[in-house]
C-alpha positions in Angstrom: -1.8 8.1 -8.0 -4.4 10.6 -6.5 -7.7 10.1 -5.5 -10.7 12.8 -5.3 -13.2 12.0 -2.7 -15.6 14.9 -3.9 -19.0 14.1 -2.7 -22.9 15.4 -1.6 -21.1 15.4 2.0 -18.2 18.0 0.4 -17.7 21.3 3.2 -18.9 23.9 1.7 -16.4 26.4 2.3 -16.7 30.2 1.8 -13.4 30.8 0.6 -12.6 31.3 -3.4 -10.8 28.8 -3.7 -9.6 25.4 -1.5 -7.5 22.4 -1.6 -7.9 19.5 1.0 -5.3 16.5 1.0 -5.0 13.5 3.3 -1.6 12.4 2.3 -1.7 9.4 4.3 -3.8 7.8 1.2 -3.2 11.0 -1.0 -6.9 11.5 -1.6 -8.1 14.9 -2.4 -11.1 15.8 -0.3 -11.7 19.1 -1.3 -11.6 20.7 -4.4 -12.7 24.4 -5.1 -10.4 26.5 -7.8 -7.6 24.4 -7.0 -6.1 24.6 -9.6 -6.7 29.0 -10.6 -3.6 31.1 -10.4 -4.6 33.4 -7.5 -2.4 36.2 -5.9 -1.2 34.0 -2.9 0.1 36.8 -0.8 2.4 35.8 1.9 1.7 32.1 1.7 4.3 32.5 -1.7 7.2 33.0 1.5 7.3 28.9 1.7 8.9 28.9 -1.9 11.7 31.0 -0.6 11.9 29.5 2.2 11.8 25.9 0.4 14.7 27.0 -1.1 16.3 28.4 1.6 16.2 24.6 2.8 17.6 23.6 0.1 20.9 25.6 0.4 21.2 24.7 4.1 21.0 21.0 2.8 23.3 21.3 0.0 26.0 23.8 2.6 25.2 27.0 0.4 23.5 28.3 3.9 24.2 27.4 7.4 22.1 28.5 10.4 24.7 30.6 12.0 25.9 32.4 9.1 25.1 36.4 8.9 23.9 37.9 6.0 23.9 41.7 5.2 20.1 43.8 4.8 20.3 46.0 1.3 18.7 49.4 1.0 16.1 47.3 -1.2 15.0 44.7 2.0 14.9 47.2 4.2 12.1 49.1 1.7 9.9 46.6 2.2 6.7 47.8 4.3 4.0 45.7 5.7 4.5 42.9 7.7 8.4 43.2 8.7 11.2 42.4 11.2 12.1 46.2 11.4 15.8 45.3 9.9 18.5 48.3 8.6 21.2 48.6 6.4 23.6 48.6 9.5 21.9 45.0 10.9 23.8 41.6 9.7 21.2 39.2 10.4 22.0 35.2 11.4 20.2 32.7 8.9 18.1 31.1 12.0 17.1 34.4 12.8 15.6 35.1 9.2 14.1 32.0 8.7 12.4 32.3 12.2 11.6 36.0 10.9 9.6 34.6 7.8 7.7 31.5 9.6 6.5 33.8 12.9 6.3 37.1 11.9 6.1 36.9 7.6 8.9 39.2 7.1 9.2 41.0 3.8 12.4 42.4 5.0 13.7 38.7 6.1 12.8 37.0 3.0 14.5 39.4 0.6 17.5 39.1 2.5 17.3 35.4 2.2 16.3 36.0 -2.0 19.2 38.7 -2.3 21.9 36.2 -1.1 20.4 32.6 -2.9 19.7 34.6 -6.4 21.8 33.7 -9.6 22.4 37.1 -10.4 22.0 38.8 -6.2 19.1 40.2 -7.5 15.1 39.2 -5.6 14.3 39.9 -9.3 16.8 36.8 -10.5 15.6 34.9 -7.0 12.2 35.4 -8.6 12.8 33.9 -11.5 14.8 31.3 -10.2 11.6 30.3 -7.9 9.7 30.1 -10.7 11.9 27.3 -12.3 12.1 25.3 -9.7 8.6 25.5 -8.9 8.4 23.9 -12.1 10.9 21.2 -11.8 8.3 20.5 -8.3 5.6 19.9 -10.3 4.1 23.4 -10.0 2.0 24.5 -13.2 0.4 27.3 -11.8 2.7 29.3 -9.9 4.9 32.2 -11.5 6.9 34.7 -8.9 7.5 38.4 -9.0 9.5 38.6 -5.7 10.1 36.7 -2.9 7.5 37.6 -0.3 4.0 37.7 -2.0 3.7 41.5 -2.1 1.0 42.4 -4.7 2.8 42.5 -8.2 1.5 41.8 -11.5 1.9 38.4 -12.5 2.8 36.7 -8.9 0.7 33.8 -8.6 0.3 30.5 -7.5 -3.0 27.8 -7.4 -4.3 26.3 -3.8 -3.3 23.3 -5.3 0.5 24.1 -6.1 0.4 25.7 -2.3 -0.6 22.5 -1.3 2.0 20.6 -3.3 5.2 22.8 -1.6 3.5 22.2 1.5 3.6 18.6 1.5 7.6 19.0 0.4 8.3 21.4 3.0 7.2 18.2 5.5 8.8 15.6 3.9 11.7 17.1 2.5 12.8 19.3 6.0 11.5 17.1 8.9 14.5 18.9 10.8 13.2 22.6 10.0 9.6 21.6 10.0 9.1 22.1 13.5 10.1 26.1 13.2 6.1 26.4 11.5 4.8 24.9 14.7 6.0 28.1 17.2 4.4 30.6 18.7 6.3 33.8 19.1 9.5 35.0 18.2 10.8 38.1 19.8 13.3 39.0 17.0 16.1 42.0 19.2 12.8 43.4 20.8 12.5 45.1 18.1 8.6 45.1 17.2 6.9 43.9 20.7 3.6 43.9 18.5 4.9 41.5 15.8 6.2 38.7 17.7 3.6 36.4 17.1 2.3 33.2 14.7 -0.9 34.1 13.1 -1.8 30.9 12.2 -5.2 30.4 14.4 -5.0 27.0 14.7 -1.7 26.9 16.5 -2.9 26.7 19.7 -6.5 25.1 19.6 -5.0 21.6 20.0 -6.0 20.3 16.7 -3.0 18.6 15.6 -2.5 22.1 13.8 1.5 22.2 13.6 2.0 24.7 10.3 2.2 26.8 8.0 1.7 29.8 6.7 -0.9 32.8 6.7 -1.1 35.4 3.7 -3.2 38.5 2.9 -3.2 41.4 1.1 -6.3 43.6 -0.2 -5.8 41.8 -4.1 -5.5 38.2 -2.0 -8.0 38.5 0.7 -7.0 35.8 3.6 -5.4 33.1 3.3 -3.9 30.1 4.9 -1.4 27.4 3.7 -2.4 24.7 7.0 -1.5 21.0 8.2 -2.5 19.4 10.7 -1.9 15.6 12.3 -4.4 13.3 14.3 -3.0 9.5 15.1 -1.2 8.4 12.1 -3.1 10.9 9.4 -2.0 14.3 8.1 -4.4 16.4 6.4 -2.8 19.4 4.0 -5.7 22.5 3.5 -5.4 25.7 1.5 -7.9 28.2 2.0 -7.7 31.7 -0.3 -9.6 34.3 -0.4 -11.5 35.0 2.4 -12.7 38.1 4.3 -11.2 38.4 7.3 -9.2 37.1 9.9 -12.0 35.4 11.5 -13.4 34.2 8.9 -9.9 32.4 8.5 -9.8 30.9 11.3 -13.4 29.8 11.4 -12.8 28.4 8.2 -9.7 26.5 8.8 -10.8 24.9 12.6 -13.5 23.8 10.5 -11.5 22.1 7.4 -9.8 20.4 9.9 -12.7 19.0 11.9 -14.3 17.8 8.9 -11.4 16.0 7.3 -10.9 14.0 10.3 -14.6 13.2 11.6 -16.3 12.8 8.3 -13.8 10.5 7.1 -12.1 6.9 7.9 -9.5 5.0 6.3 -10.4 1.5 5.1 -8.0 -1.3 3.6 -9.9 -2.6 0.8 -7.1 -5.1 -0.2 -4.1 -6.2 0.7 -0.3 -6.5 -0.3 -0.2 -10.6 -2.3 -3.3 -11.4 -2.1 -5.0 -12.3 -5.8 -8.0 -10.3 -6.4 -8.6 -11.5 -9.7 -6.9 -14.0 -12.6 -5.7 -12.6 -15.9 -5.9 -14.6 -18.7 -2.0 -14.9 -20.5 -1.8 -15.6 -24.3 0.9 -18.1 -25.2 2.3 -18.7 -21.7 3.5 -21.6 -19.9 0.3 -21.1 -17.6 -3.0 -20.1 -18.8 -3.4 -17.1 -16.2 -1.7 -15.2 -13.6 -3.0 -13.4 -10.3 -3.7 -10.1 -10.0 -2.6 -8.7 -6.5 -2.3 -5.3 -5.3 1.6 -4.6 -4.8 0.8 -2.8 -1.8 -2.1 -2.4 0.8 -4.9 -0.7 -0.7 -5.9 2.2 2.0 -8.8 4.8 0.7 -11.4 6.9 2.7 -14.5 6.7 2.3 -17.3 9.2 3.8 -17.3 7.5 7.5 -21.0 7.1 7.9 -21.3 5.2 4.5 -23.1 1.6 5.0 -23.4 0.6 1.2 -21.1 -2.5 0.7 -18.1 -1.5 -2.1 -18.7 -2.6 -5.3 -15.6 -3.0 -7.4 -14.3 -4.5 -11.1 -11.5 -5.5 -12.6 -10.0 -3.8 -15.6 -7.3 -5.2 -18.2 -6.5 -5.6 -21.5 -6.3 -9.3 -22.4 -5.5 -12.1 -23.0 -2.1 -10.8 -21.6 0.8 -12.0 -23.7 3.6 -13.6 -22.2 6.6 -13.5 -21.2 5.2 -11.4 -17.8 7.3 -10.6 -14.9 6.2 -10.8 -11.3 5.3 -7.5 -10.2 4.1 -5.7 -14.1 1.4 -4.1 -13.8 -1.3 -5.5 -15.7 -4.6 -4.0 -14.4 -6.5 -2.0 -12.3 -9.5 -2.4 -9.7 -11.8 -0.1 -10.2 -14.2 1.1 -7.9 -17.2 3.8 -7.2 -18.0 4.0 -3.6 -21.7 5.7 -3.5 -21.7 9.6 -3.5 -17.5 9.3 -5.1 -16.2 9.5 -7.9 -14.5 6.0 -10.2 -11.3 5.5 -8.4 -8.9 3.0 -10.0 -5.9 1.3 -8.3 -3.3 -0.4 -9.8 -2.6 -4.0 -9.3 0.5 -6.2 -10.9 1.0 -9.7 -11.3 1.7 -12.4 -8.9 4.1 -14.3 -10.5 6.5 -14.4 -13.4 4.8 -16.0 -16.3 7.0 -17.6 -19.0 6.4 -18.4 -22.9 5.1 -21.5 -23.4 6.6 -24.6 -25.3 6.1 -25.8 -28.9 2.7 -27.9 -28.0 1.6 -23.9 -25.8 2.1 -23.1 -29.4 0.8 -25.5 -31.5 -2.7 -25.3 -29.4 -2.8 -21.7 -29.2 -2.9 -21.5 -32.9 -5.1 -24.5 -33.2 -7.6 -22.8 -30.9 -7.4 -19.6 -33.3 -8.4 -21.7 -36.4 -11.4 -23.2 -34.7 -12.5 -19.9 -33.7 -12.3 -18.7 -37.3 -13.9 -21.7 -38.7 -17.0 -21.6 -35.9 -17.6 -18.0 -36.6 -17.5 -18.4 -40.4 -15.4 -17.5 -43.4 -13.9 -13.7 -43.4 -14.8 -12.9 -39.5 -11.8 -11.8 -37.5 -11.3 -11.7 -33.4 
């Protein structure tokens, strides 16, 4: 379960659209277009190279192997790693290729020997498939690399979605978003390094991916860690480099200064008691099956002011651990959150007398609130 943290403090961010996520306590603190199906330029390479993953994981791919450059990769213009027809490239090398220097070249390579058919075409279509099965609504791929093509698009929020995979799918590849510089074969001395701005402003900054194009505008797919929080950003469509980067030191700032992780329960202990209909025991505890950790704006003071929501009486039998509730909440300047909690204990069916008195209570109830009047 997500949580929006939307609020009068929200940054105010120039960019068309934006997506903010703490994943620590997956709450959403920004929220601008998130979920608009925007050309995505170069930030679309972390598709491929999700997938790339993928094959390494499964065996399809390993880092040493060579793959050939078509005519059709070597087409590619813009940003590049200057690759030919006569070049056989290592898989390290191309995934390197994509993450430093965002290479059209590398990534159609990569597409041309992953795709169903060998096509980037079929590698499209394939990405859009399984950016499905991830949960992606708003993403549909032309190619492989984000160059402008009708129809190639993907939402700040989807970005921020494969993002978040990327990390915890591919801790052991992770750390290739974090470098500097690659020097692919001195090939291209002026493309060797990251453009990700935050890279080096010791930030926590450790990834991932920069886009633009004239359509996109710039953009950047970023994370960054501080202690034992992560914060996931999206920025698209802004209007220049430095605005990026202004941008983006900012986001990161903000989600770490202007906000602060509180427990506001813990794992087994009751907050509440349910009432349970024709159980051994007239009610059960309510209890958070974890520790509940939100943010909350860190200069609030108000005291939080919460309820508990079921439907009830709750009939039995009910196992330990069902979830029966939720705790619902409005910290001032947020939106309702809700967290679920589940029951403390099992509860079983009560015995013939349970029974009897149950049903006895029900025909006093009737006869108190007169002939005809239901519950």
């Amino acid at each position: 379960m997500g949580f929006s943290a939307l609020s009068a403090s929200a940054f105010d961010t120039r960019a068309k659209a934006a997506y903010v996520l703490d994943t620590k306590t997956d709450t959403v603190l920004l929220d601008k277009n998130a979920k608009e199906p925007l050309p995505p330029a170069s930030m679309s390479k972390l598709m491929t190279l999700y997938i790339a993953f993928e094959a390494l994981r499964d065996g399809r791919l390993t880092l040493d192997e060579r793959l050939p450059v078509s005519q059709h990769a070597m087409s590619y213009k813009g940003s590049t790693m200057f690759l030919n027809t006569q070049d056989r490239v290592r898989v390290e090398d191309l995934l390197r290729g994509i993450i430093v220097l965002s290479g059209n070249d590398a990534c159609v390579v990569i597409a041309e020997a992953l795709s169903p058919d060998g096509t980037e075409a079929g590698f499209a279509r394939y990405m859009t498939r399984r950016a499905r099965d991830m949960g992606m609504e708003n993403s549909t791929f032309a190619n492989s690399n984000g160059w402008p093509a009708i129809g190639h698009r993907m939402s700040v929020q989807d970005l921020a979605i494969l993002a978040e995979r990327l990390i915890e799918d591919f801790p052991e590849y992770y750390p290739m978003f974090a470098e500097t510089e690659f020097a692919f074969d001195g090939r291209a001395p002026s493309n060797t390094r990251n453009r990700n701005p935050l890279l080096r402003l010791d930030i926590g900054a450790d990834g991932l991916k920069t886009g633009h194009t004239e359509e996109a505008g710039f953009g950047l797919v970023g994370s960054a860690q501080q202690k034992d929080r992560r914060v996931i950003f999206v920025l698209s469509g802004l209007g220049s480099t430095r605005a990026r980067a202004e941008e983006a030191e900012s986001v990161v700032n903000w989600s770490f200064r202007q906000f602060a992780e509180k427990t506001i329960a813990t794992a087994g202990t009751p907050v509440a008691q349910a009432e349970v209909w024709m159980g051994a025991r007239a009610s059960v505890g309510l209890v958070p099956a974890k520790d509940m950790n939100i943010l909350l704006p860190a200069l609030t003071r108000n005291e939080l002011q919460a309820e508990v929501v079921y439907s009830g009486p709750i009939r039995a039998p009910i196992a330990k651990g069902d979830q029966l509730a939720e705790l619902v909440f409005q910290p001032e300047g947020l939106p309702e959150m809700r967290l679920p909690l589940v029951a403390e204990d099992d509860v079983s069916v009560g015995g013939f007398p349970v029974r009897v008195m149950t049903a006895a209570n029900v025909l006093i109830k009737r006869f108190l609130n007169g002939p005809g009047t239901e519950e």
